[in-house]
C-alpha positions, 0 to 999 in steps of 0.5 A, spaced: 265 091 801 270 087 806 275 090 801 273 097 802 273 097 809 279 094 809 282 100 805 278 105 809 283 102 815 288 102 813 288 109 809 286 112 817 291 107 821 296 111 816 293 118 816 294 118 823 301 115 824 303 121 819 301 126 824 305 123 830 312 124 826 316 130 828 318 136 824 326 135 822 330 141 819 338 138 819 343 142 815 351 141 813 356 146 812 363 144 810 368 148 809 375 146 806 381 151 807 388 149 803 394 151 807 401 152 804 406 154 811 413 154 806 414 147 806 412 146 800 406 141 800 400 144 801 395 141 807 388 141 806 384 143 812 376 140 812 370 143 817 364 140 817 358 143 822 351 139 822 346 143 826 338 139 827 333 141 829 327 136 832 320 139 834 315 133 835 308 136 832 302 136 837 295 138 835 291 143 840 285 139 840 287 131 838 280 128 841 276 133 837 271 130 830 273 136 826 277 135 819 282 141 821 286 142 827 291 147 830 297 146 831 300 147 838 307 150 839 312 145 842 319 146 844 324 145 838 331 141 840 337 143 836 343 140 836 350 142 832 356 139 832 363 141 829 369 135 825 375 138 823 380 133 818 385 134 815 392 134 816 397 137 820 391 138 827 394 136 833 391 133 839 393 133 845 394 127 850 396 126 857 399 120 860 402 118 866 404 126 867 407 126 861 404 130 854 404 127 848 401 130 841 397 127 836 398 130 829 393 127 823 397 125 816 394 121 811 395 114 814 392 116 820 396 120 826 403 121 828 405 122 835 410 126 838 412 128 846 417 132 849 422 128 849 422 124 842 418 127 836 418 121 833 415 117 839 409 113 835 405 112 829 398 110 829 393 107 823 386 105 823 385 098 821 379 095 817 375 093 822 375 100 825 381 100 831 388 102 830 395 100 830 399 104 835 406 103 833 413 105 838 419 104 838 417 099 845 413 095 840 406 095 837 399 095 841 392 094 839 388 100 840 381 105 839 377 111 842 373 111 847 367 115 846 370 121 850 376 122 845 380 118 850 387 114 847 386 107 850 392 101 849 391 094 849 399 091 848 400 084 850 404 082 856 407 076 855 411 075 862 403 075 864 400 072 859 395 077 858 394 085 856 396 091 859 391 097 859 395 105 857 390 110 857 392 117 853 387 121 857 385 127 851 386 134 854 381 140 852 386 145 853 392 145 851 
């Protein structure tokens, strides 16, 4: 008997924390563009959109004794974000008043400014950060969340690091 009722509750207990999950709808598109500028060797171009759509389910009457129960609308939250890969994309980035240009390649970016097209190189380590190498030297550095360039180069004068930040521009 007590086997029973122990299953009964576990069955019900289960019942109903499936009921509180929420409805969600998520979709990838990925587009690949192979471009060929005359230089000879095509560059590949990957776009993924992913577009989620969350919507919590609620019933209209949750407290009520009978077996089945009607839905009650709720506020659907969409979000979508784009990532573009490839080579040959450029981001821009400002420094000190100066603008420099991020390009992908296939070990990671080459950077150029104004002044000096071949100012730096900059490629992702193991462990998720990035080697940034110019003709000053060779820095640690990483993305903050809001696309920005942070340079962590080492100060022996000081005995301590010296903090560059590469501010993303949206505008170019």
């Amino acid at each position: 008997m007590k086997t029973i009722s122990s299953i009964l509750m576990l069955a019900l207990s289960v019942g109903a924390l499936a009921q509180v999950s929420p409805n969600v709808t998520k979709e990838t598109t990925t587009t690949t563009v192979t471009v060929n500028n005359g230089t000879g060797k095509p560059k590949k171009v990957t776009k993924t959109e992913t577009t989620e759509a969350t919507q919590n389910i609620e019933l209209k009457n949750a407290d009520s004794n009978a077996l089945n129960k009607e839905v009650k609308n709720t506020p659907v939250e969409v979000t979508s974000s784009t990532k573009i890969q490839g080579d040959g994309i450029p981001t821009y980035y400002e420094m000190n008043g100066a603008r420099y240009i991020f390009v992908t390649d296939k070990n990671g970016y080459k950077i150029a400014s104004k002044s000096d097209m071949n100012y730096g190189v900059i490629r992702k380590t193991a462990g998720g950060q990035y080697v940034f190498r110019t003709k000053q030297g060779t820095s640690i550095a990483h993305f903050d969340d809001s696309g920005n360039f942070l340079v962590e180069t080492y100060d022996p004068k000081n005995d301590g690091f010296r903090l560059e930040t590469y501010t993303k521009v949206s505008n170019p």
